[in-house]
Backbone as a printed PyTorch tensor [residue, N CA C, xyz], in Angstrom:
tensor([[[  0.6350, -12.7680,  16.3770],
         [  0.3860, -11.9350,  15.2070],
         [  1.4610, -12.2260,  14.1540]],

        [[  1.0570, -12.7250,  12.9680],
         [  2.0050, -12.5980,  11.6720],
         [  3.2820, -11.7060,  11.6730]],

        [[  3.9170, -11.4490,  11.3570],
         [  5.0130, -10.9550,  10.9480],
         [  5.1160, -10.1320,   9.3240]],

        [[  4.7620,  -8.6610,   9.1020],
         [  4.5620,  -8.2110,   7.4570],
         [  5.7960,  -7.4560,   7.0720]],

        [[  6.8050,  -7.2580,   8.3540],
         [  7.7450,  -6.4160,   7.5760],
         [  8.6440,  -7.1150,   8.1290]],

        [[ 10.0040,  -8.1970,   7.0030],
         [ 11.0570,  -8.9600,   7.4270],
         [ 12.3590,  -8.1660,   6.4500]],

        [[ 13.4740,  -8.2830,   7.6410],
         [ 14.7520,  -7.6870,   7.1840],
         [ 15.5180,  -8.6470,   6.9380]],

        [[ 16.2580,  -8.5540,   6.0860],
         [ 17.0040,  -9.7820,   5.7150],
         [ 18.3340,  -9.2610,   5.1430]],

        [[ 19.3420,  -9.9040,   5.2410],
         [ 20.6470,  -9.9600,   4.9470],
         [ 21.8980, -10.7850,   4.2100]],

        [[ 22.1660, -11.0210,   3.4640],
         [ 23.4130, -12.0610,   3.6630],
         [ 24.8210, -11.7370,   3.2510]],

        [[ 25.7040, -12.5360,   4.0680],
         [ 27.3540, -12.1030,   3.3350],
         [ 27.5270, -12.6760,   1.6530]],

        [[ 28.5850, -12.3090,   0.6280],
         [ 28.7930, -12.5840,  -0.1460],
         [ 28.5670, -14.2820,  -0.6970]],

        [[ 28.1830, -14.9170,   0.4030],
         [ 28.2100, -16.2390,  -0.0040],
         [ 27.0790, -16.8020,   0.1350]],

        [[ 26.1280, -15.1930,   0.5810],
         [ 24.8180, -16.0990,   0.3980],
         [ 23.9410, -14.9300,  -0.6840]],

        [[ 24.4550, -14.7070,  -1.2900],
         [ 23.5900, -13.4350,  -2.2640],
         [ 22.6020, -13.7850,  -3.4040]],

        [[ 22.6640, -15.0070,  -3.7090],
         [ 22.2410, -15.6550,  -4.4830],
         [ 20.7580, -16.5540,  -3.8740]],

        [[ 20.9170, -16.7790,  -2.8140],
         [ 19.7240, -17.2470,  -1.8440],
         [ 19.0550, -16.5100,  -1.2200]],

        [[ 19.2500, -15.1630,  -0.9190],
         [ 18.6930, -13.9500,  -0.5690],
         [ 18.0420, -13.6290,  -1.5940]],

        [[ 18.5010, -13.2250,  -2.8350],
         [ 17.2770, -12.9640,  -3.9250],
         [ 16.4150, -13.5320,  -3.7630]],

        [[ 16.8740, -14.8740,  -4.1500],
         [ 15.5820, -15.7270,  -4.0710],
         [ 14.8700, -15.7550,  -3.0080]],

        [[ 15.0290, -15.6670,  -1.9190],
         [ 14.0470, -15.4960,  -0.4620],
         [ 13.3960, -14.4770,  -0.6080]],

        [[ 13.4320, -13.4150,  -0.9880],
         [ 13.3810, -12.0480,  -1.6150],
         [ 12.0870, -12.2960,  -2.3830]],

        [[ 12.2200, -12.4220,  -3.1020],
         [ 11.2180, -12.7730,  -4.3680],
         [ 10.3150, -13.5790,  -4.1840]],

        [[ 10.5140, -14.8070,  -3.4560],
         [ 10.0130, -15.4100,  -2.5710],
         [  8.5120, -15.0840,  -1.5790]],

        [[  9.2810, -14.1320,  -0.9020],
         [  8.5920, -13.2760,  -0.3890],
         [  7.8410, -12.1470,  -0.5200]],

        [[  8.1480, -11.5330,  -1.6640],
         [  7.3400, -10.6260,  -1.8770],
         [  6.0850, -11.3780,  -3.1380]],

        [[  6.2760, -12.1870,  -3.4450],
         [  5.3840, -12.3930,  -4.0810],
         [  4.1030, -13.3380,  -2.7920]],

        [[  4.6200, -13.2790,  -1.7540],
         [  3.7540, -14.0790,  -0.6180],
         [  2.8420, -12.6030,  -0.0570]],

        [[  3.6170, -11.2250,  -0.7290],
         [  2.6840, -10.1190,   0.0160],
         [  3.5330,  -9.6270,   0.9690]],

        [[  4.6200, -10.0310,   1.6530],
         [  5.7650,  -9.4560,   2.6870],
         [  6.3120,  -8.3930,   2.6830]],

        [[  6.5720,  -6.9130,   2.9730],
         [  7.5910,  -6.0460,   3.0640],
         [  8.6570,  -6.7430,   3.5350]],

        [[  9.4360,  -6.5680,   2.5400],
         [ 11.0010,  -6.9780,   2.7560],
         [ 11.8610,  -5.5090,   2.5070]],

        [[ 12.8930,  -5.7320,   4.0500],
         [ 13.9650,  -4.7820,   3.7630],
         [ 15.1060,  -5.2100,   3.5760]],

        [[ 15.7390,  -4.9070,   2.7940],
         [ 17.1910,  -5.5170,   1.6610],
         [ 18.0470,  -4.6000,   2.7470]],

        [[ 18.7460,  -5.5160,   3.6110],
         [ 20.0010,  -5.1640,   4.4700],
         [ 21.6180,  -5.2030,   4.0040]],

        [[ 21.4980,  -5.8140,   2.9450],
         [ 22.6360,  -6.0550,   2.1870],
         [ 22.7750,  -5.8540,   0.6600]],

        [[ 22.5370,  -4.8020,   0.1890],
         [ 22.4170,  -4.5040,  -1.2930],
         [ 23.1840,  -4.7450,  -1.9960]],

        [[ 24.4060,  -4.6850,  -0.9840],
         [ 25.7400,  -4.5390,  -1.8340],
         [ 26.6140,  -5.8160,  -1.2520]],

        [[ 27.3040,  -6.6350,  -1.8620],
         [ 28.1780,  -7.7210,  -1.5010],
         [ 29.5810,  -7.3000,  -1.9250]],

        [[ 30.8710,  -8.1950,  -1.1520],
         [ 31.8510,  -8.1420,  -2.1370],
         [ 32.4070,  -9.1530,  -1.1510]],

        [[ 33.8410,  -9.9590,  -2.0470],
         [ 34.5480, -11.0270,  -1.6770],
         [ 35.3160, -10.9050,  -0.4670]],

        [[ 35.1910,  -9.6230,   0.5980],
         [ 35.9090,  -9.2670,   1.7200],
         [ 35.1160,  -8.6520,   2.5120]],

        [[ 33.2570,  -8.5120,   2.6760],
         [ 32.4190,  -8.4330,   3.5270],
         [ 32.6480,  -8.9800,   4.0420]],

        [[ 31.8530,  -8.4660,   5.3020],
         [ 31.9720,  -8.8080,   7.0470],
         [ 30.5280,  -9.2120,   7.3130]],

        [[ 30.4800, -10.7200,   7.6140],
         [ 28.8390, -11.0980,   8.5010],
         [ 28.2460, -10.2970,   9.2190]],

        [[ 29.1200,  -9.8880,  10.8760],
         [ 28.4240,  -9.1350,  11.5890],
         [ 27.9710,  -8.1490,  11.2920]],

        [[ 28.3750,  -7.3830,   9.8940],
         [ 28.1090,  -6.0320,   9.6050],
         [ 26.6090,  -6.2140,   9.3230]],

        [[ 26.1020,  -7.4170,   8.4240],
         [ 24.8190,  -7.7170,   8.3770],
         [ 24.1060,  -7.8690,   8.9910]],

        [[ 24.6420,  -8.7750,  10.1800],
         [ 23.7400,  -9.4720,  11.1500],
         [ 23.3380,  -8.4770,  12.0870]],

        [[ 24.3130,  -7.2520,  12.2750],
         [ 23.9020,  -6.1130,  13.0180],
         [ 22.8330,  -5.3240,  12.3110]],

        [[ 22.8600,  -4.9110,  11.1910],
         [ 21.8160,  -3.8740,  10.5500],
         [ 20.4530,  -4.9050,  10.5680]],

        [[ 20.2610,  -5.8760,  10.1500],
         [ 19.1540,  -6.3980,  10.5950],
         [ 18.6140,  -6.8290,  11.7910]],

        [[ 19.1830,  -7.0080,  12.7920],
         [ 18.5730,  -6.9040,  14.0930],
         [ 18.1990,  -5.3450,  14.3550]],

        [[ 19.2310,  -4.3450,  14.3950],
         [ 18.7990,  -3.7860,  14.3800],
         [ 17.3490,  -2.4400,  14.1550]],

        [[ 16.6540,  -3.2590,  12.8510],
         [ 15.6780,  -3.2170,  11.7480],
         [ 14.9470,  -3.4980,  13.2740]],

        [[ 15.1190,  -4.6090,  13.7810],
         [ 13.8720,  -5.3400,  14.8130],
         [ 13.5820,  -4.5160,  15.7340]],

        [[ 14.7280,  -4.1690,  16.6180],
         [ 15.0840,  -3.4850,  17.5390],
         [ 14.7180,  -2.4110,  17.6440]],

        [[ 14.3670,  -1.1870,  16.4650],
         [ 14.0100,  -0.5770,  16.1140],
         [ 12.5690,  -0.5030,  15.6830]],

        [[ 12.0950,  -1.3920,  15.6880],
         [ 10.9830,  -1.9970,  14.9840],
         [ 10.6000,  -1.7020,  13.9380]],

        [[ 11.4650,  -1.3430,  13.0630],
         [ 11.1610,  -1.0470,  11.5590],
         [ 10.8720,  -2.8670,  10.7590]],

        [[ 11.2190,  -3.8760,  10.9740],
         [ 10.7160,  -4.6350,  11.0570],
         [ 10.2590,  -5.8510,  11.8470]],

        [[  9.6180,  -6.5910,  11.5030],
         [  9.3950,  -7.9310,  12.8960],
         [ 10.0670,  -8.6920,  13.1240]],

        [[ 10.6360,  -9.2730,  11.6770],
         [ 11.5580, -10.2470,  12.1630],
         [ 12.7490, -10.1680,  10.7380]],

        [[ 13.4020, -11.1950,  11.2180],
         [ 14.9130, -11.1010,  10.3150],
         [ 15.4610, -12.2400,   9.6200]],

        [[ 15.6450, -12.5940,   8.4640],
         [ 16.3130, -13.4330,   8.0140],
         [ 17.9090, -13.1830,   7.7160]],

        [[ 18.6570, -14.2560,   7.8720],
         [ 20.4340, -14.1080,   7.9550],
         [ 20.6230, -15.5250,   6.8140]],

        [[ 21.6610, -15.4630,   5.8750],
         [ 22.1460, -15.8010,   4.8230],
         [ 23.3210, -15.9590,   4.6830]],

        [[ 24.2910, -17.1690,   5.2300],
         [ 25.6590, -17.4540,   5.4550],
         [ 26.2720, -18.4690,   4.9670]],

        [[ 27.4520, -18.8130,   4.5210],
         [ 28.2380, -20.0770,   4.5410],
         [ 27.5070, -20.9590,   5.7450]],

        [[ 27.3760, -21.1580,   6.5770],
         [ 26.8350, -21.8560,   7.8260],
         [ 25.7820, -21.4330,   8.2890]],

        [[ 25.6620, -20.7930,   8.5650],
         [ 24.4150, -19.1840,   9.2740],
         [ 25.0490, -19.1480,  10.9210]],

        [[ 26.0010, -19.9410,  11.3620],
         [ 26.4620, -19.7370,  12.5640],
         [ 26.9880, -18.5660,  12.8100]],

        [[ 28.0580, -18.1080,  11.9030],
         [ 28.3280, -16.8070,  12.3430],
         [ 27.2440, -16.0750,  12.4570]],

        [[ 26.5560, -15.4480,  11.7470],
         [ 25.2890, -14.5300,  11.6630],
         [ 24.7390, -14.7150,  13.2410]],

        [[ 24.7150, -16.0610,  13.2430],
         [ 23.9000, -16.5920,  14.4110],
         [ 24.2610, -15.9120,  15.8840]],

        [[ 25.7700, -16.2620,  15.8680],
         [ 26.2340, -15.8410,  16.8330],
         [ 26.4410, -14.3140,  16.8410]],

        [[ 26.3630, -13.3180,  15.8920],
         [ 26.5740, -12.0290,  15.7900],
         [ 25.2810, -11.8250,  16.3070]],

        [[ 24.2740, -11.7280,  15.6900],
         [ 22.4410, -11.4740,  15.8370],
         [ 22.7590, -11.7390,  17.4760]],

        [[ 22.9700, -12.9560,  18.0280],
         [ 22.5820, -12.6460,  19.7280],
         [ 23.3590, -12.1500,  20.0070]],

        [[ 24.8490, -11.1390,  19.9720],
         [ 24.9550, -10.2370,  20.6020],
         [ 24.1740,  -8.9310,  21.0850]],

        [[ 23.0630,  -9.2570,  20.1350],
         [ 22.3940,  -7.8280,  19.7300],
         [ 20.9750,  -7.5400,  21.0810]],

        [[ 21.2110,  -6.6230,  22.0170],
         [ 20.1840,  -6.8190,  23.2680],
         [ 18.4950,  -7.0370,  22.3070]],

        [[ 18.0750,  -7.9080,  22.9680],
         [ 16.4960,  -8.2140,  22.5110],
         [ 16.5380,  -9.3760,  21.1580]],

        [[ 17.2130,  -9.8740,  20.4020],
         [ 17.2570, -10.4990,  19.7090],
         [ 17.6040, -11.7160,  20.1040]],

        [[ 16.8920, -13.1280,  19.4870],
         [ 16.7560, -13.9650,  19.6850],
         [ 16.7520, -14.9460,  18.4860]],

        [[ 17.9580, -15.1320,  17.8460],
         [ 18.1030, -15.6300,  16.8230],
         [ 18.4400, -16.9270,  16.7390]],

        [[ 17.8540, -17.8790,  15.7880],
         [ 17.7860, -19.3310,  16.0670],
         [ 18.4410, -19.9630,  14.7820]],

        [[ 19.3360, -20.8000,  14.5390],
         [ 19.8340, -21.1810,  13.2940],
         [ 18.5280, -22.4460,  12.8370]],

        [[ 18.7310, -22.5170,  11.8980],
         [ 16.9980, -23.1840,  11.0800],
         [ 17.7560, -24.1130,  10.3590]],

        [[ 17.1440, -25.6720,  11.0000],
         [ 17.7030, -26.5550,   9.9440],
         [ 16.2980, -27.7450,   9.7230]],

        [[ 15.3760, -27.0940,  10.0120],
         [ 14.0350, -27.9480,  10.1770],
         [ 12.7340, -27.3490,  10.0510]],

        [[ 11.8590, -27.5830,   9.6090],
         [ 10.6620, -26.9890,   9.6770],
         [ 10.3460, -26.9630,  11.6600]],

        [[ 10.6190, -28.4080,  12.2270],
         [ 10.5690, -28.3650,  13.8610],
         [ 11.4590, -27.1520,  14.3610]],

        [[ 12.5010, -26.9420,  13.8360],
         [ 13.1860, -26.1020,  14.0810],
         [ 12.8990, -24.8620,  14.1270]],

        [[ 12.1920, -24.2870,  13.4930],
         [ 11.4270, -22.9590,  12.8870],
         [ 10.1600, -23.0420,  13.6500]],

        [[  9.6180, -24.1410,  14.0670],
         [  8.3370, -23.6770,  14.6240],
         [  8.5760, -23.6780,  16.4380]],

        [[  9.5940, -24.6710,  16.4330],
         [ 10.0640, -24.2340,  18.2640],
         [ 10.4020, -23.1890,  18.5380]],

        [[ 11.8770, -22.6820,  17.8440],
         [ 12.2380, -21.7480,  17.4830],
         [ 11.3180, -20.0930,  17.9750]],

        [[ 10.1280, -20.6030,  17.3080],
         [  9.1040, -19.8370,  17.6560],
         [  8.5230, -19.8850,  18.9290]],

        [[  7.7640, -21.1430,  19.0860],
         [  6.6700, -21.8050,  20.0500],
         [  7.4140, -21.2090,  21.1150]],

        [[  8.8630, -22.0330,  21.5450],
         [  9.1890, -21.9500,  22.8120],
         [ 10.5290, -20.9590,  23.5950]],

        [[ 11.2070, -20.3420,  22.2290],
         [ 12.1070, -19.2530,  22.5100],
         [ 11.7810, -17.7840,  21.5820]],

        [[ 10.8260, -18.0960,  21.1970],
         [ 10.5220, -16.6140,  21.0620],
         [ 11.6430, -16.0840,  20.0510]],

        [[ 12.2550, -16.6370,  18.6390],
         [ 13.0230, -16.4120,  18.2170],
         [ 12.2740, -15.3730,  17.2680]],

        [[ 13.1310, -13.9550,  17.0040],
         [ 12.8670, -13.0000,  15.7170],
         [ 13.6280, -12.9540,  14.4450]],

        [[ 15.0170, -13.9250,  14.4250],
         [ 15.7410, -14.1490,  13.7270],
         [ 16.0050, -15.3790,  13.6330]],

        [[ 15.6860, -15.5180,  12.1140],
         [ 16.4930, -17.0630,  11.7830],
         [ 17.7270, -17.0640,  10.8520]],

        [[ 18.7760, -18.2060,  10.6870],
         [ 19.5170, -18.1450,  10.1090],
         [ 19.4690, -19.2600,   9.3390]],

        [[ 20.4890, -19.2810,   8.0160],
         [ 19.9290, -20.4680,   7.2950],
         [ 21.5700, -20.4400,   6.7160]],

        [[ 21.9120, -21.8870,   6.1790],
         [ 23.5460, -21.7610,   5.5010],
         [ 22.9290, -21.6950,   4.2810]],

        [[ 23.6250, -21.1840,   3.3020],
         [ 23.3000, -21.0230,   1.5270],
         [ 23.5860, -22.8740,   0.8830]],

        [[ 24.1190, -23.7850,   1.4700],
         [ 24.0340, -25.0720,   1.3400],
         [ 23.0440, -25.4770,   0.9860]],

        [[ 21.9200, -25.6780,   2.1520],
         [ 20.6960, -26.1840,   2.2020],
         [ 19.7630, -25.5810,   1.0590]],

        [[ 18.9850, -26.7790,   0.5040],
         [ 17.9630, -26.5730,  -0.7020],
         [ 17.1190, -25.4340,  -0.3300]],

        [[ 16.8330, -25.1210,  -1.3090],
         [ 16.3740, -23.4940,  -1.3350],
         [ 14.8830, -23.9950,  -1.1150]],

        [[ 14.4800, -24.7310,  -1.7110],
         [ 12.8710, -25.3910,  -1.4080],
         [ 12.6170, -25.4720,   0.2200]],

        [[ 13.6380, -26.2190,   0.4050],
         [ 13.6250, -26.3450,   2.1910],
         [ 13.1930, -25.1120,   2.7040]],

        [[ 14.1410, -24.3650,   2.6920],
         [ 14.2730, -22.7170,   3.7370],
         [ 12.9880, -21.8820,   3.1500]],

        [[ 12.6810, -22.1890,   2.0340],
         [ 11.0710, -21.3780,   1.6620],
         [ 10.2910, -22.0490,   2.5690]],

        [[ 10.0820, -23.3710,   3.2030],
         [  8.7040, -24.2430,   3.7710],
         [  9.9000, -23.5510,   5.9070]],

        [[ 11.0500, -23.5710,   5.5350],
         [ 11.3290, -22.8660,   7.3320],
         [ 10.8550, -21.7450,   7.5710]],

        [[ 11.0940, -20.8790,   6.6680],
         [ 10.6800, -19.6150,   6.3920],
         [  9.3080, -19.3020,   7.1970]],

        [[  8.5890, -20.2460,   6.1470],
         [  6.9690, -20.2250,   5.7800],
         [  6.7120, -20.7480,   7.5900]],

        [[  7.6190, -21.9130,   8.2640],
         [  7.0650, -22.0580,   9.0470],
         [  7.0140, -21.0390,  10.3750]],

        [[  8.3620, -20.6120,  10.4860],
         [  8.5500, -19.6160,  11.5490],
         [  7.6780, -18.8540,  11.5170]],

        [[  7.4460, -18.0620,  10.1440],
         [  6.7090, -16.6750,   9.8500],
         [  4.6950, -17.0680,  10.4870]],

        [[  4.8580, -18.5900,   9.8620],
         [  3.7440, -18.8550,  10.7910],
         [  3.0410, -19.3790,  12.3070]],

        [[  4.0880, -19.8890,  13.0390],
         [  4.2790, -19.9560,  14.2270],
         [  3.6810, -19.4210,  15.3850]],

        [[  3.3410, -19.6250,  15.9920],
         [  2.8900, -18.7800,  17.0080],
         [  4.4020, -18.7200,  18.2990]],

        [[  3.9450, -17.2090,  18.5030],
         [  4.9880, -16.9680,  19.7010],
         [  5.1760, -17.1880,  20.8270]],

        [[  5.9850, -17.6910,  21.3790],
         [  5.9770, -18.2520,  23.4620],
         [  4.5420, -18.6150,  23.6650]],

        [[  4.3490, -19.7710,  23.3410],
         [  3.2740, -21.0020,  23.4550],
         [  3.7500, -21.2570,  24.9820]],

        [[  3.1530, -21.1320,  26.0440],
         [  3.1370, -21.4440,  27.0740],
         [  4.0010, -20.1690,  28.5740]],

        [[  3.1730, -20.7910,  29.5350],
         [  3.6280, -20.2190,  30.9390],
         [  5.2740, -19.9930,  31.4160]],

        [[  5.5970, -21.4770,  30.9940],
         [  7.3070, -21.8470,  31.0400],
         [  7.6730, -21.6550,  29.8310]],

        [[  7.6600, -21.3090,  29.1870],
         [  8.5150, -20.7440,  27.6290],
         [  8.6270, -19.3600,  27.8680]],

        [[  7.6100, -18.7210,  28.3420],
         [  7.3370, -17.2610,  28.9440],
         [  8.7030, -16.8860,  29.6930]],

        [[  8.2840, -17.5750,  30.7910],
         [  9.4360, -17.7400,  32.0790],
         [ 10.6210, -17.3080,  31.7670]],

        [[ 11.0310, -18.4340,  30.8040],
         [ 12.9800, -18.8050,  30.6800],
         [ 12.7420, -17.2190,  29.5580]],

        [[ 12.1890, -17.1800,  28.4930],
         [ 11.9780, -15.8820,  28.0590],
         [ 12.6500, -14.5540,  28.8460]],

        [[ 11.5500, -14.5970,  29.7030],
         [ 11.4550, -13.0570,  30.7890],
         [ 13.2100, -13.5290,  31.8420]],

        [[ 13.8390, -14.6960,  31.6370],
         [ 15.0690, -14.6660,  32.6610],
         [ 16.1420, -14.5140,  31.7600]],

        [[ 15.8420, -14.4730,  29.9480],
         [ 16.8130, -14.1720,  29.7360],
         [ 16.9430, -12.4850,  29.2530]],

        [[ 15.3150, -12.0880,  29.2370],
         [ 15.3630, -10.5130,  29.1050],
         [ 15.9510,  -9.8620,  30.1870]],

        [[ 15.8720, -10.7580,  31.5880],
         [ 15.9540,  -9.6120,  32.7310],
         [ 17.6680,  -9.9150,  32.6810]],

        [[ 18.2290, -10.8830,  32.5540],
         [ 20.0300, -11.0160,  32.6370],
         [ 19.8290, -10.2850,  31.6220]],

        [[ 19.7400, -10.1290,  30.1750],
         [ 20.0340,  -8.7530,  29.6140],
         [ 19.9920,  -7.3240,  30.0690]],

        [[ 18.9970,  -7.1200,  30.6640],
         [ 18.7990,  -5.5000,  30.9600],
         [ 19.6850,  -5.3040,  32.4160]],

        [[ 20.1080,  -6.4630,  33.3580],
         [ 21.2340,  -6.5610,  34.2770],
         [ 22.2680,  -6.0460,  33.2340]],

        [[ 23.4500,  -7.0500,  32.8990],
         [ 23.9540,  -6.8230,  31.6120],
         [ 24.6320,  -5.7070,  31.0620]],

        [[ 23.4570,  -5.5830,  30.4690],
         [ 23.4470,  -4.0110,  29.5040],
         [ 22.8560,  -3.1290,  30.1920]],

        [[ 23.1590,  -2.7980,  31.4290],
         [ 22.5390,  -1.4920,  31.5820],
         [ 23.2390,  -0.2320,  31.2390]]])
């Protein structure tokens, strides 16, 4: 199933590529929730990368976009988060495995990369189909169940 309500975020260094994903998107028809309204030159990534997973987690939305110098940090903040499965995006292949075979709800993108690009990753994840197969399932369900071990 599509994805109609995406949360999105970025630190101060990606605020400028978030609009535009933004706009982007809503002119594609998307509910977008603005996780980061406010920037400044001494924001904190994880602070982002948490309120938008959270969005998921919550299920106030489906999935999440992250907006970074690299998108690694984000990257690595978002999978702290139990149930999130966030994939850094440097490919349209990337965005659709991403999908196909880990079941990712979050992507991350660095503010570097051409903005044309991350509209067609975007476009691809959002269109993707989810855990394409028996064994994608599998490794899936072994890394939900070491989570709920974990975090209990």
């Amino acid at each position: 199933m599509e994805p109609k309500k995406i949360a999105i975020a970025s630190d101060h260094r990606g605020v400028e590529y978030k609009k535009e994903i933004v706009k982007f998107l809503e002119n594609q028809n998307y509910e977008v929730i603005d996780c980061s309204k406010e920037n400044t030159p001494t924001d904190d990534y994880p602070d982002f990368a948490f309120a938008v997973c959270e969005k998921i987690v919550n299920k106030e939305a489906d999935i999440g976009i992250l907006v970074c110098r690299t998108g690694i940090g984000m990257s690595i903040a978002a999978n702290k988060v139990k149930g999130i499965r966030c994939a850094k995006i440097n490919s349209i292949e990337d965005a659709t495995l991403s999908r196909n075979d880990n079941g990712a709800n979050v992507m991350t993108f660095n503010f570097t990369e051409d903005i044309e690009n991350i509209k067609k990753y975007i476009m691809a994840f959002i269109k993707a189909d989810v855990i394409t197969g028996e064994r994608h399932q599998r490794r899936i369900d072994k890394i939900s169940s070491y989570e709920k071990e974990v975090y209990k």
